[in-house]
N, CA and C atoms of all chains as a GROMACS GRO file, in nm:
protein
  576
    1UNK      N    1   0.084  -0.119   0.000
    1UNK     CA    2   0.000   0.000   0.000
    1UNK      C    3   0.088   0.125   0.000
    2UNK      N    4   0.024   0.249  -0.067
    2UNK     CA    5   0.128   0.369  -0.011
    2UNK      C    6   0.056   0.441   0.069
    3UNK      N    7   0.184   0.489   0.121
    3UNK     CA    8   0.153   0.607   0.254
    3UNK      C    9   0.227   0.734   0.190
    4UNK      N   10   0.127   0.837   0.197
    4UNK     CA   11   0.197   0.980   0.183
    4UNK      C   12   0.267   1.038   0.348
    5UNK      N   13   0.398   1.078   0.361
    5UNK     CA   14   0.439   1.113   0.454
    5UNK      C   15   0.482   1.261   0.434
    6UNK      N   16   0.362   1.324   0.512
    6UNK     CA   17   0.439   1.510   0.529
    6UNK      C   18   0.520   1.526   0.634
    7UNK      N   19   0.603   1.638   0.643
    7UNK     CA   20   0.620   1.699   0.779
    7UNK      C   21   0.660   1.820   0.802
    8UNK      N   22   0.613   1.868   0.922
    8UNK     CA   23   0.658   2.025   0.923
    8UNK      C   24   0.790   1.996   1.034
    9UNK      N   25   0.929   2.014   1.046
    9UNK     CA   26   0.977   2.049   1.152
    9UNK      C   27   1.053   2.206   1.151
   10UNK      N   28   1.027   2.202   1.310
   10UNK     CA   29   1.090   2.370   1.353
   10UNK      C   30   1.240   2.372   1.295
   11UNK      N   31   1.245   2.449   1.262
   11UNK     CA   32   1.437   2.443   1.223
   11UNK      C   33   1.463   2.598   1.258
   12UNK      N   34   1.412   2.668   1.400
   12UNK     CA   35   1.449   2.773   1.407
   12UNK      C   36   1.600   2.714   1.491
   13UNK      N   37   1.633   2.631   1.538
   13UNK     CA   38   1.766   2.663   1.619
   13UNK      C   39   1.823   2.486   1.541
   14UNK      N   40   1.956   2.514   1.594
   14UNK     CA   41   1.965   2.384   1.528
   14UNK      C   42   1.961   2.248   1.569
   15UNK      N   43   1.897   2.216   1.676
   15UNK     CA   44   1.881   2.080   1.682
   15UNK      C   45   1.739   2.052   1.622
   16UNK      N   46   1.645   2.180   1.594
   16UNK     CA   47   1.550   2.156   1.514
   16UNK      C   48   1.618   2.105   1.322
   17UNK      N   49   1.732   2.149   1.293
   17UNK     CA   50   1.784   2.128   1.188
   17UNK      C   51   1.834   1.984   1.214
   18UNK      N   52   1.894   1.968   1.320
   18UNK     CA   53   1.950   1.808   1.316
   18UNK      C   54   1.804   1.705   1.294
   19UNK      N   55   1.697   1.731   1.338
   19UNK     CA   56   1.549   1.652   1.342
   19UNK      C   57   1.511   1.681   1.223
   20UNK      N   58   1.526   1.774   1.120
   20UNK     CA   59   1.525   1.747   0.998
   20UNK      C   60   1.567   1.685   0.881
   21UNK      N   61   1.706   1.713   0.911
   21UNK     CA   62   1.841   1.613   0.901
   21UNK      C   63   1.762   1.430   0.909
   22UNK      N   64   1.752   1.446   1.011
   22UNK     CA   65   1.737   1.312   1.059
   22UNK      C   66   1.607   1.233   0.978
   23UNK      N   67   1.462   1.337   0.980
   23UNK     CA   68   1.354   1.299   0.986
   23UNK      C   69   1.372   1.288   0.808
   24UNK      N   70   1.402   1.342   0.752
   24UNK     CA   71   1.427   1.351   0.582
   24UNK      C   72   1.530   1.226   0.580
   25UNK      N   73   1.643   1.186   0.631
   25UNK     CA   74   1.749   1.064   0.583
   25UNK      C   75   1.676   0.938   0.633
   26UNK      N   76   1.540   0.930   0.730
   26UNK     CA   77   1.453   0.859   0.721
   26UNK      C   78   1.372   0.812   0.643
   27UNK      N   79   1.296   0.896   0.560
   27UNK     CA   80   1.187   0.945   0.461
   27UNK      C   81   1.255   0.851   0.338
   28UNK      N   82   1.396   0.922   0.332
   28UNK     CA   83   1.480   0.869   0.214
   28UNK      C   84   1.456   0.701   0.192
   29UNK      N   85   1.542   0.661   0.314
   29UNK     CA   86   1.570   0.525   0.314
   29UNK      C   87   1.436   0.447   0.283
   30UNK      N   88   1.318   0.488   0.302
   30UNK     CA   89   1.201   0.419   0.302
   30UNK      C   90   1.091   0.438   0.167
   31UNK      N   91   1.083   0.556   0.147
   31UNK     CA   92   1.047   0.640   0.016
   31UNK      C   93   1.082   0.690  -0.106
   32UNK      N   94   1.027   0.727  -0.160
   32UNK     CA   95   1.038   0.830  -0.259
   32UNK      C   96   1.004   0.987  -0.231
   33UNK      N   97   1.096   1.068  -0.250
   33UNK     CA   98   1.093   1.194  -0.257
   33UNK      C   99   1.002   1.253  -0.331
   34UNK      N  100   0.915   1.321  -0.342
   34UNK     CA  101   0.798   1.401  -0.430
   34UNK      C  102   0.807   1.524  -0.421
   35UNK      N  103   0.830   1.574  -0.316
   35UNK     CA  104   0.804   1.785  -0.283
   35UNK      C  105   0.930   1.713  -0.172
   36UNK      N  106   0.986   1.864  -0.090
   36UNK     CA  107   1.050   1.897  -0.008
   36UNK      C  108   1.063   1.812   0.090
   37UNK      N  109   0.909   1.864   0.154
   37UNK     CA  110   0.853   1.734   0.292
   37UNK      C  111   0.743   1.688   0.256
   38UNK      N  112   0.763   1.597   0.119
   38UNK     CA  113   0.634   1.507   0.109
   38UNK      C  114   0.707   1.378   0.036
   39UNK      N  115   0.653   1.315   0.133
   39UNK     CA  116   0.755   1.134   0.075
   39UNK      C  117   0.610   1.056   0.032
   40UNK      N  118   0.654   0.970  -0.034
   40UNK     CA  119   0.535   0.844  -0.069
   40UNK      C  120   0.613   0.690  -0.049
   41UNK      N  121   0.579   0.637   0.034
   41UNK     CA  122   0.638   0.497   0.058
   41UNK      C  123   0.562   0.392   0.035
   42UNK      N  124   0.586   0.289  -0.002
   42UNK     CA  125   0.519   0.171  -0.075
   42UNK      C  126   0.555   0.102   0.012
   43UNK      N  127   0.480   0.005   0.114
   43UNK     CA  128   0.549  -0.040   0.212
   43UNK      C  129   0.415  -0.138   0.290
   44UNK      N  130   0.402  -0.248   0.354
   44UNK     CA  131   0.287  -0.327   0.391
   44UNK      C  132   0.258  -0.263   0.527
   45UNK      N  133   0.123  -0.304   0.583
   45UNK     CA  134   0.126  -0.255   0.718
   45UNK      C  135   0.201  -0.253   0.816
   46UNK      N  136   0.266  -0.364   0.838
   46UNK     CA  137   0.348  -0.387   0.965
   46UNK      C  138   0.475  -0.302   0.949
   47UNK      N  139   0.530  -0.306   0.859
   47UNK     CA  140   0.632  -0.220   0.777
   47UNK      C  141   0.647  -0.052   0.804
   48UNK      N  142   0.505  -0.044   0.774
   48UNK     CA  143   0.489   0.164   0.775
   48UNK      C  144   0.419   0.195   0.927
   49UNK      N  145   0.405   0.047   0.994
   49UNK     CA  146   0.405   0.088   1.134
   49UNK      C  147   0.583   0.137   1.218
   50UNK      N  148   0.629   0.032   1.190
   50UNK     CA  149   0.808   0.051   1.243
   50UNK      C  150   0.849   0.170   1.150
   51UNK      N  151   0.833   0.251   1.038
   51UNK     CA  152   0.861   0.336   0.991
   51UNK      C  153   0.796   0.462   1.032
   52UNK      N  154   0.686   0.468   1.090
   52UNK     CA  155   0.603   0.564   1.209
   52UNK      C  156   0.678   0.525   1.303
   53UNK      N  157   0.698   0.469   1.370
   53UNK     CA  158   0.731   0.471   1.494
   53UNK      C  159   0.868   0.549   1.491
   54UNK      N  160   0.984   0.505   1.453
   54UNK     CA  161   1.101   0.576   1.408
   54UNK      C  162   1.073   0.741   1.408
   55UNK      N  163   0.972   0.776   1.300
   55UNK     CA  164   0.998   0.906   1.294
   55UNK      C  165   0.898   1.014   1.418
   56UNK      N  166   0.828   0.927   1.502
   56UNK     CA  167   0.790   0.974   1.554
   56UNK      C  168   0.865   0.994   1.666
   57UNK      N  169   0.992   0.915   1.716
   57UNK     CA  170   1.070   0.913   1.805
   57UNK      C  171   1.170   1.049   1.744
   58UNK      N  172   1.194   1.042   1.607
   58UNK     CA  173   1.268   1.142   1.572
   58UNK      C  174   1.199   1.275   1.594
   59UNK      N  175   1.098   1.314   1.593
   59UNK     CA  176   1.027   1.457   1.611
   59UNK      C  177   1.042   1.476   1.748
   60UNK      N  178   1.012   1.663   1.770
   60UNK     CA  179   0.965   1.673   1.868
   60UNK      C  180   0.828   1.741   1.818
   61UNK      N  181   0.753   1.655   1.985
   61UNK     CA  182   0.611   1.678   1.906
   61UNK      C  183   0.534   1.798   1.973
   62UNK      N  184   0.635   1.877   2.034
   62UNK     CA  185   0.564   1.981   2.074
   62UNK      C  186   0.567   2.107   1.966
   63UNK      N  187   0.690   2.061   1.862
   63UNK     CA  188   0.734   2.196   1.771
   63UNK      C  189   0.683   2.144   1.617
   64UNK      N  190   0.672   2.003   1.580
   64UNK     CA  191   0.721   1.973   1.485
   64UNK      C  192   0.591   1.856   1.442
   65UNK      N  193   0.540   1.864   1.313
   65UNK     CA  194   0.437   1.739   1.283
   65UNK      C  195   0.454   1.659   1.185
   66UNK      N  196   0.366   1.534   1.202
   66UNK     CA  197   0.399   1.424   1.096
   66UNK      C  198   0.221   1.409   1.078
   67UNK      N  199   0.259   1.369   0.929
   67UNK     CA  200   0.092   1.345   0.854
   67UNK      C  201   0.144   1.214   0.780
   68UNK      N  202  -0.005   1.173   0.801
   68UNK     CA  203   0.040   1.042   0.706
   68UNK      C  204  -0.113   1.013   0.627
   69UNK      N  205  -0.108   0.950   0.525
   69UNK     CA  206  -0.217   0.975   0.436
   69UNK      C  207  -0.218   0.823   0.304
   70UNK      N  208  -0.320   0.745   0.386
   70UNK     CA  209  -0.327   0.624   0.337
   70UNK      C  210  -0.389   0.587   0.213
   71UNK      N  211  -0.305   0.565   0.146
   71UNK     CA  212  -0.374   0.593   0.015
   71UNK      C  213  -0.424   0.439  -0.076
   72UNK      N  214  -0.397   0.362   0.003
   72UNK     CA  215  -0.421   0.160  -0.059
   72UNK      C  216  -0.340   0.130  -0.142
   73UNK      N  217  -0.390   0.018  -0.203
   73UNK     CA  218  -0.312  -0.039  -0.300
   73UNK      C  219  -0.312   0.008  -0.436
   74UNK      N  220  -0.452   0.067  -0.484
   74UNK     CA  221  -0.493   0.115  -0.585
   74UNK      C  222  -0.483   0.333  -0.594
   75UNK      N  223  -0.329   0.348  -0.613
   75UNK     CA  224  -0.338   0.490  -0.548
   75UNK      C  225  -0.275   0.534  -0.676
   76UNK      N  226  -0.244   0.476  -0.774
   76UNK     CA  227  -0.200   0.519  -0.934
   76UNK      C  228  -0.301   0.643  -0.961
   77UNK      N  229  -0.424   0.615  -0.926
   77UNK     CA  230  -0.499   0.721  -1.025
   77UNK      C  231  -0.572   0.808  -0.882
   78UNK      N  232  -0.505   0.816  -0.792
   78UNK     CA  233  -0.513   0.949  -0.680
   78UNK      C  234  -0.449   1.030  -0.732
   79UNK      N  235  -0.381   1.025  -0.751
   79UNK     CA  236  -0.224   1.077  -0.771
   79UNK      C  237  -0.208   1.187  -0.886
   80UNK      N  238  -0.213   1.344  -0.884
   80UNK     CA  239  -0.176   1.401  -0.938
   80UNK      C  240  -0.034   1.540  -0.915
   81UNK      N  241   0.032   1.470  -1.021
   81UNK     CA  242   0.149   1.609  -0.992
   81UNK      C  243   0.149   1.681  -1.141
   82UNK      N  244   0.171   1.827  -1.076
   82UNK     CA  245   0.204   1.962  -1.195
   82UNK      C  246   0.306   1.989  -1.223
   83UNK      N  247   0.357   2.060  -1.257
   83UNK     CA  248   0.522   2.138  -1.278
   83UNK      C  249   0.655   2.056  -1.240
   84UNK      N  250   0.742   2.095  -1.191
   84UNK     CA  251   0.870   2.102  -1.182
   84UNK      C  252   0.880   1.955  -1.094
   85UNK      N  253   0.944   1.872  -1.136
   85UNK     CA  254   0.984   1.727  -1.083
   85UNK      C  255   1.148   1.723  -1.095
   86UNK      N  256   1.190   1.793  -0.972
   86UNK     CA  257   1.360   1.851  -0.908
   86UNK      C  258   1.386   1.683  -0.834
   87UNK      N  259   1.480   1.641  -0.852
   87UNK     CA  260   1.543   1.519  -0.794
   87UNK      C  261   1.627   1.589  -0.664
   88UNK      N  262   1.610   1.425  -0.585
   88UNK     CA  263   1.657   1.536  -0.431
   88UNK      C  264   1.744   1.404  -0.360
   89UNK      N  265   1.826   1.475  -0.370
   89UNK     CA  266   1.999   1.418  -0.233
   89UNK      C  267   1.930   1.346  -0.114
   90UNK      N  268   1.994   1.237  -0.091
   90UNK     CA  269   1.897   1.196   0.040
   90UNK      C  270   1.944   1.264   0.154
   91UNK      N  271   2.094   1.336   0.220
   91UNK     CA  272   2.082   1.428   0.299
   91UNK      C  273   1.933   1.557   0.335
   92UNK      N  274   1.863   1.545   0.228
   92UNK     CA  275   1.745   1.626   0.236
   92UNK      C  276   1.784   1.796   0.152
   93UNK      N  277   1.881   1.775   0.045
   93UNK     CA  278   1.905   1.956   0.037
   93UNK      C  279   1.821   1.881  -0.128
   94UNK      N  280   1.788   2.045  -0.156
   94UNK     CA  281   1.729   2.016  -0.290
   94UNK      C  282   1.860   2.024  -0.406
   95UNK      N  283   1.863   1.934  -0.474
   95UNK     CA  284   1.980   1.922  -0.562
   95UNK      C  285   1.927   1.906  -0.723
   96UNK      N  286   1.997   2.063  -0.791
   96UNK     CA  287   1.940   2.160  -0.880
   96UNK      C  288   2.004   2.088  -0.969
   97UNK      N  289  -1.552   1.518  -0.155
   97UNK     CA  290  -1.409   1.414  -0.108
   97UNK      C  291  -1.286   1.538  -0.125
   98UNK      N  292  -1.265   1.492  -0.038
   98UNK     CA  293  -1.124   1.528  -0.005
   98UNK      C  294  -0.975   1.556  -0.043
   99UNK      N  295  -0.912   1.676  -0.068
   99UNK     CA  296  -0.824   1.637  -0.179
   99UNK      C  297  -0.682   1.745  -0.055
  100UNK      N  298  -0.639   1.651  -0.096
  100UNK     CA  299  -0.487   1.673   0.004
  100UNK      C  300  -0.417   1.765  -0.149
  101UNK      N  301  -0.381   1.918  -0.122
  101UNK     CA  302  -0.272   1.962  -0.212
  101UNK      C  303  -0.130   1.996  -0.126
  102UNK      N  304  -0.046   1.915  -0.183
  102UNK     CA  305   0.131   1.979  -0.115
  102UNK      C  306   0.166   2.047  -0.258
  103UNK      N  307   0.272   2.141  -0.210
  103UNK     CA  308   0.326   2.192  -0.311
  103UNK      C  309   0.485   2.250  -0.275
  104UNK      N  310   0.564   2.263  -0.393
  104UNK     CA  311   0.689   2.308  -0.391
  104UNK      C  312   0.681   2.458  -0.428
  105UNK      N  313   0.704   2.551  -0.394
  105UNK     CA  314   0.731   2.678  -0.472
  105UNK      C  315   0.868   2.742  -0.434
  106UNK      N  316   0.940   2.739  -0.514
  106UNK     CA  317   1.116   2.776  -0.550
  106UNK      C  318   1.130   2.935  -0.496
  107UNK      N  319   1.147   2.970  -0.396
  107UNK     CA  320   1.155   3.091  -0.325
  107UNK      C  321   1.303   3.196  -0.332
  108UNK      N  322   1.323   3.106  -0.439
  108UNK     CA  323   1.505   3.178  -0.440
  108UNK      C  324   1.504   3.329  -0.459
  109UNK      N  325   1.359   3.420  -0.530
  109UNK     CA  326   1.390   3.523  -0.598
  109UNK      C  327   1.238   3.606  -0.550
  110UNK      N  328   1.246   3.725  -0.552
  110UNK     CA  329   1.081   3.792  -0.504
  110UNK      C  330   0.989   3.728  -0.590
  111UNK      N  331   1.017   3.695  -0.706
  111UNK     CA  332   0.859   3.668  -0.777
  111UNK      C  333   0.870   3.524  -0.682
  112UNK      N  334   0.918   3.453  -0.675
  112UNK     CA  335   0.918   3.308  -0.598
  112UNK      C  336   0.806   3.295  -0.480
  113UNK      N  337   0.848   3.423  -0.408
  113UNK     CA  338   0.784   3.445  -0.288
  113UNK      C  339   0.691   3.549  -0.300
  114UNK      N  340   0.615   3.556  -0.421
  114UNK     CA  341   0.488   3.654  -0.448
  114UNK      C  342   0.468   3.490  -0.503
  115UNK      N  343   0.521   3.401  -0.569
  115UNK     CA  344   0.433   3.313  -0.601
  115UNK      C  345   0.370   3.197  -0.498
  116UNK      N  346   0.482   3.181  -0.404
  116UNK     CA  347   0.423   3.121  -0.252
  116UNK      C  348   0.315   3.194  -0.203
  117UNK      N  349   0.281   3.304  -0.173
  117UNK     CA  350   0.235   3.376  -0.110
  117UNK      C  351   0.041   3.364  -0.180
  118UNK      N  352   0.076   3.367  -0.312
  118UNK     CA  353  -0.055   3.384  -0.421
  118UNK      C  354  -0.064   3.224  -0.365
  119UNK      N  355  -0.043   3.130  -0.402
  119UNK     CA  356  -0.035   2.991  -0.375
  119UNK      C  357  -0.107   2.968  -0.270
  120UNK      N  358  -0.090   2.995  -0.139
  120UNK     CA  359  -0.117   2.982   0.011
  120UNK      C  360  -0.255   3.065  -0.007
  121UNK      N  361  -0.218   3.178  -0.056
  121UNK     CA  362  -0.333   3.268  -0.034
  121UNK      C  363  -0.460   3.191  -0.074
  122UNK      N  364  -0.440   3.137  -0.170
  122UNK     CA  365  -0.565   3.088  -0.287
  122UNK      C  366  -0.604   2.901  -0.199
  123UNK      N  367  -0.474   2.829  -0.130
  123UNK     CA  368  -0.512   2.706  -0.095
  123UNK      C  369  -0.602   2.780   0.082
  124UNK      N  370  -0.621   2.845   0.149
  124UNK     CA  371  -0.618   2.913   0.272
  124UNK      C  372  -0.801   2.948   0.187
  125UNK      N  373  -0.800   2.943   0.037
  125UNK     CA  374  -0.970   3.026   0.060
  125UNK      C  375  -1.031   2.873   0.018
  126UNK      N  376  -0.985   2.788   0.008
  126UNK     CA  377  -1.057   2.656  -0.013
  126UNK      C  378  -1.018   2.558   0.058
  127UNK      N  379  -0.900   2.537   0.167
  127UNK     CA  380  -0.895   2.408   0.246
  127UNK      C  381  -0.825   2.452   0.375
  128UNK      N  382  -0.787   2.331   0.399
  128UNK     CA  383  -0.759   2.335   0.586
  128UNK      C  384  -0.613   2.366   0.573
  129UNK      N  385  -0.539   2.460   0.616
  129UNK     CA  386  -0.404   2.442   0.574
  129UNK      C  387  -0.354   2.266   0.719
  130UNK      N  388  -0.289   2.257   0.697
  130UNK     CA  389  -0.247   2.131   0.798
  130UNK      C  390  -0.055   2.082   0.814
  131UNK      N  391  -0.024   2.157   0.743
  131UNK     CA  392   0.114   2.158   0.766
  131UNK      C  393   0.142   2.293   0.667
  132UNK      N  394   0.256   2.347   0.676
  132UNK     CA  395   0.296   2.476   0.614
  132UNK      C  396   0.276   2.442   0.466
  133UNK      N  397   0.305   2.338   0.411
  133UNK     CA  398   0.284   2.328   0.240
  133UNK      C  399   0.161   2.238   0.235
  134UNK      N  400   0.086   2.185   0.313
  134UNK     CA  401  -0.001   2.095   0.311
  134UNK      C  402  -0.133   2.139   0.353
  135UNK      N  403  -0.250   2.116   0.227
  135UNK     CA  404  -0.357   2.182   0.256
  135UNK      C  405  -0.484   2.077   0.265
  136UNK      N  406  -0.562   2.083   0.300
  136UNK     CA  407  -0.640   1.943   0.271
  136UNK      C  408  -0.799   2.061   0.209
  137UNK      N  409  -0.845   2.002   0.064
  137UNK     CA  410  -0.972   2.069   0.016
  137UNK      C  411  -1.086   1.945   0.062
  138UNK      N  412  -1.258   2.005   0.042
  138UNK     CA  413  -1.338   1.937   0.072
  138UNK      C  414  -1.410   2.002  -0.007
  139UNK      N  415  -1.434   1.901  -0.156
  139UNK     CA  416  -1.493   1.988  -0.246
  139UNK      C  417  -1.549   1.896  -0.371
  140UNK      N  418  -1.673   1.962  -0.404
  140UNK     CA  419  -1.660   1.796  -0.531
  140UNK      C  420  -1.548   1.805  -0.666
  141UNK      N  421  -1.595   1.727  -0.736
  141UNK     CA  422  -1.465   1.708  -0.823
  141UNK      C  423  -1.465   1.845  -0.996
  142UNK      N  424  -1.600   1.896  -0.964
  142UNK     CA  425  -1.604   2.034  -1.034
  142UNK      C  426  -1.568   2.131  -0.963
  143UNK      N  427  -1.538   2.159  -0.847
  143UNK     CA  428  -1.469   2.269  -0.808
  143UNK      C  429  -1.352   2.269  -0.781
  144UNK      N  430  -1.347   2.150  -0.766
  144UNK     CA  431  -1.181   2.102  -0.753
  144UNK      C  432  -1.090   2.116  -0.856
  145UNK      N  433  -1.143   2.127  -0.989
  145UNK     CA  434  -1.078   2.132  -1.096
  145UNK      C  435  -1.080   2.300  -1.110
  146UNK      N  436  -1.196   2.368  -1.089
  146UNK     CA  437  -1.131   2.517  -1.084
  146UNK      C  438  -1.036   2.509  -0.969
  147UNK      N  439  -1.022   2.489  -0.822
  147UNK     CA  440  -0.896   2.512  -0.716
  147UNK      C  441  -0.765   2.505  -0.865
  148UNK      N  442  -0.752   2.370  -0.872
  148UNK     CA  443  -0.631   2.329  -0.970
  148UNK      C  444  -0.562   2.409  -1.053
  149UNK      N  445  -0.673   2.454  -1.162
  149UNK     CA  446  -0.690   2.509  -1.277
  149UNK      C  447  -0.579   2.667  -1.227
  150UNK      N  448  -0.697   2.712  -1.116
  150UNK     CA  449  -0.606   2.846  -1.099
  150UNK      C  450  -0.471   2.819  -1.049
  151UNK      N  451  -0.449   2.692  -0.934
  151UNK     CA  452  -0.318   2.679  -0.892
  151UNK      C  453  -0.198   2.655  -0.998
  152UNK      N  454  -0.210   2.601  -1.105
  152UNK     CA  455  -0.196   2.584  -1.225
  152UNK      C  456  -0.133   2.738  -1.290
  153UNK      N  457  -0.170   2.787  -1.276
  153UNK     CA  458  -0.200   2.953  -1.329
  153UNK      C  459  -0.086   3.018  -1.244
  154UNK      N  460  -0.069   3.010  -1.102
  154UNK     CA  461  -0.041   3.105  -1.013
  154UNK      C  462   0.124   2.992  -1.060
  155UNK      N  463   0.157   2.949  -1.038
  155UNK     CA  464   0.328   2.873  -1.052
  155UNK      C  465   0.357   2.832  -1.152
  156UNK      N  466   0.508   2.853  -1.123
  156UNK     CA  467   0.597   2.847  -1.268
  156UNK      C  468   0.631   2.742  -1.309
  157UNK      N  469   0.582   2.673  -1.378
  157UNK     CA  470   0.603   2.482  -1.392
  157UNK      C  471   0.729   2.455  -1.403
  158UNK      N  472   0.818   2.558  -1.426
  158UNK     CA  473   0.973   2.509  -1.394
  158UNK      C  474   1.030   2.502  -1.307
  159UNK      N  475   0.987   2.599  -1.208
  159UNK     CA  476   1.064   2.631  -1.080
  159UNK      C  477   1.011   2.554  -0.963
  160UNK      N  478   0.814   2.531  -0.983
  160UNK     CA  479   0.774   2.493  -0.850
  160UNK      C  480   0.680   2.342  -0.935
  161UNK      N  481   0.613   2.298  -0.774
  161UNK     CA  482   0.530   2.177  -0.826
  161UNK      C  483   0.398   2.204  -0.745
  162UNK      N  484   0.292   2.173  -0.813
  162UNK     CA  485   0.205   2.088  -0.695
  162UNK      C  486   0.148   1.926  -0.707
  163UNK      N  487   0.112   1.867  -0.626
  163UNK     CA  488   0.076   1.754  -0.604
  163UNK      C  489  -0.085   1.741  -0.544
  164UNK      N  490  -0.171   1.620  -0.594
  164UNK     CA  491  -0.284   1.666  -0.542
  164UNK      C  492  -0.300   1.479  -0.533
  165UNK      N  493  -0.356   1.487  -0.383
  165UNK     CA  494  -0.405   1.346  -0.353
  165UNK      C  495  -0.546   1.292  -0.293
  166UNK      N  496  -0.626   1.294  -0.372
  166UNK     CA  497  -0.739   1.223  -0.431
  166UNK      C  498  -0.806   1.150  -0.286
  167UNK      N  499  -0.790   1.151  -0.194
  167UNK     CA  500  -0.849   1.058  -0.106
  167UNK      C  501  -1.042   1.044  -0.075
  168UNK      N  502  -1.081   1.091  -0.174
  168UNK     CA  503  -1.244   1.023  -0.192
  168UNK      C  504  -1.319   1.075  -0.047
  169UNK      N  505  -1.433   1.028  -0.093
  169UNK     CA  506  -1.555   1.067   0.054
  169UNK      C  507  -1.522   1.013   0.220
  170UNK      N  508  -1.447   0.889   0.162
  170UNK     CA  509  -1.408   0.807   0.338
  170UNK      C  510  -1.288   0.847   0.351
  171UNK      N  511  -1.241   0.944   0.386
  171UNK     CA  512  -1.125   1.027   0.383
  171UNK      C  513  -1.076   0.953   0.538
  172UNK      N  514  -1.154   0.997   0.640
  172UNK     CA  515  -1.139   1.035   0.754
  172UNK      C  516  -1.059   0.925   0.815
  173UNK      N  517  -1.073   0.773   0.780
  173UNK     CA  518  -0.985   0.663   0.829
  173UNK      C  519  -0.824   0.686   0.779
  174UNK      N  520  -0.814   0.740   0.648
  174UNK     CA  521  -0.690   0.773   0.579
  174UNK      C  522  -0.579   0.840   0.630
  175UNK      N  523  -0.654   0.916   0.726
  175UNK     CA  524  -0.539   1.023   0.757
  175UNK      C  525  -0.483   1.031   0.920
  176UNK      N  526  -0.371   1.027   0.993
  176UNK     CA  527  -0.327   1.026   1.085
  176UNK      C  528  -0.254   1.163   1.145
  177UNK      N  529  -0.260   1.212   1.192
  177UNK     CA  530  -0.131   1.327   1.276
  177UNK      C  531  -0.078   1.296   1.395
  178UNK      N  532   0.023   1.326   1.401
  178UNK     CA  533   0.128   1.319   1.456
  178UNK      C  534   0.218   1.459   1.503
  179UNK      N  535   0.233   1.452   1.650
  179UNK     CA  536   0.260   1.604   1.733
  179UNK      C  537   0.196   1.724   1.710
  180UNK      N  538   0.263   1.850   1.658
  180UNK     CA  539   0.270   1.951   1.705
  180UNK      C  540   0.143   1.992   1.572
  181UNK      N  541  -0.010   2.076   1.617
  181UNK     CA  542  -0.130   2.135   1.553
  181UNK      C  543  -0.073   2.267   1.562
  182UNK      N  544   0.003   2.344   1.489
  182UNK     CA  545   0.016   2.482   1.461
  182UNK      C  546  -0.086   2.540   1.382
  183UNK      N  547  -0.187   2.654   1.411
  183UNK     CA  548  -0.209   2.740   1.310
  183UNK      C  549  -0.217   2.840   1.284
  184UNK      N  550  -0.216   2.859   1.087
  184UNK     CA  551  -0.158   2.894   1.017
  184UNK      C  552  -0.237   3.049   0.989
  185UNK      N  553  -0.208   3.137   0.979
  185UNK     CA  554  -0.254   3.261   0.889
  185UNK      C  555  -0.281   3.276   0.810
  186UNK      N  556  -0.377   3.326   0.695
  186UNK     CA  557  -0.388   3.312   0.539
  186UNK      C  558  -0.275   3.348   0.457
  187UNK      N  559  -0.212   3.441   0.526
  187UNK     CA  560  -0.045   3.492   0.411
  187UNK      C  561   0.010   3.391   0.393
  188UNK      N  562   0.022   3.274   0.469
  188UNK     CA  563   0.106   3.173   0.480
  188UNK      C  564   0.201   3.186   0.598
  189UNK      N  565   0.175   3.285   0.640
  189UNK     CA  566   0.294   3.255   0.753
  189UNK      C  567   0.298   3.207   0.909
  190UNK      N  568   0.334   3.142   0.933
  190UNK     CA  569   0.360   3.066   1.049
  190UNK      C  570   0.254   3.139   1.226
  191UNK      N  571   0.183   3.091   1.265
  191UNK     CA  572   0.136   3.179   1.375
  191UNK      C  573   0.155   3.094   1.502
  192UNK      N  574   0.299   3.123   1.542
  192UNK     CA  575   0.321   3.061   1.694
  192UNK      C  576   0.235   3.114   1.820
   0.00000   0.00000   0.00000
């Protein structure tokens, strides 16, 4: 099934940057990159449970959020993207 | 039904960030914002195509993207959050 994974984290100081750091070289290993902070992972239930769990240990959840957005097995024709399709570094920088 | 829009908009230059700004402005008069790039609409599938149409309009298909995810009438099992409920202002900008 896929899971859409957003997230907002604080990156006003920098251990909010290290949880970005972190929460994106997560995203990577498991997903596909789509936007900035929007991953899509193909992954079975039990699977994108231990992959929640991880990043939820990685946030803090007083500054910082995770969305997740279940989309089944049949999510080919949910799925619309517009414009600019930028390939991205799994450190998380956008790479032009 | 429900339509999750994320989007990229390339902020390197003022029009970038007159085009974020038009972007937010326009997802802020039709859905829930729910993370800083993440908006969720509730709309049928003819108005949804005007939202698009104009978002379409407002960004530069080279520089930025949007993404739109389809999650239908039973939305509500689909979607999970995780920590921190910030909200958002219509400019787009952040309201701690």
């Amino acid at each position: 099934m896929l899971t859409v994974i957003t997230y907002d984290v604080n990156t006003e100081d920098p251990a909010g940057q290290r949880r970005l750091r972190k929460v994106a070289r997560h995203c990577v290993n498991y997903g596909q990159r789509v936007q900035n902070s929007v991953f899509e992972c193909v992954a079975d239930a039990a699977e994108m449970v231990r992959i929640k769990n991880k990043l939820v240990e990685l946030i803090d959840p007083e500054k910082d959020s995770l969305r997740f957005y279940y989309l089944g097995n049949k999510y080919q024709t949910k799925i619309e993207h517009v414009g600019a399709k930028p390939t991205y570094e799994a450190e998380g920088f956008l790479a032009l």
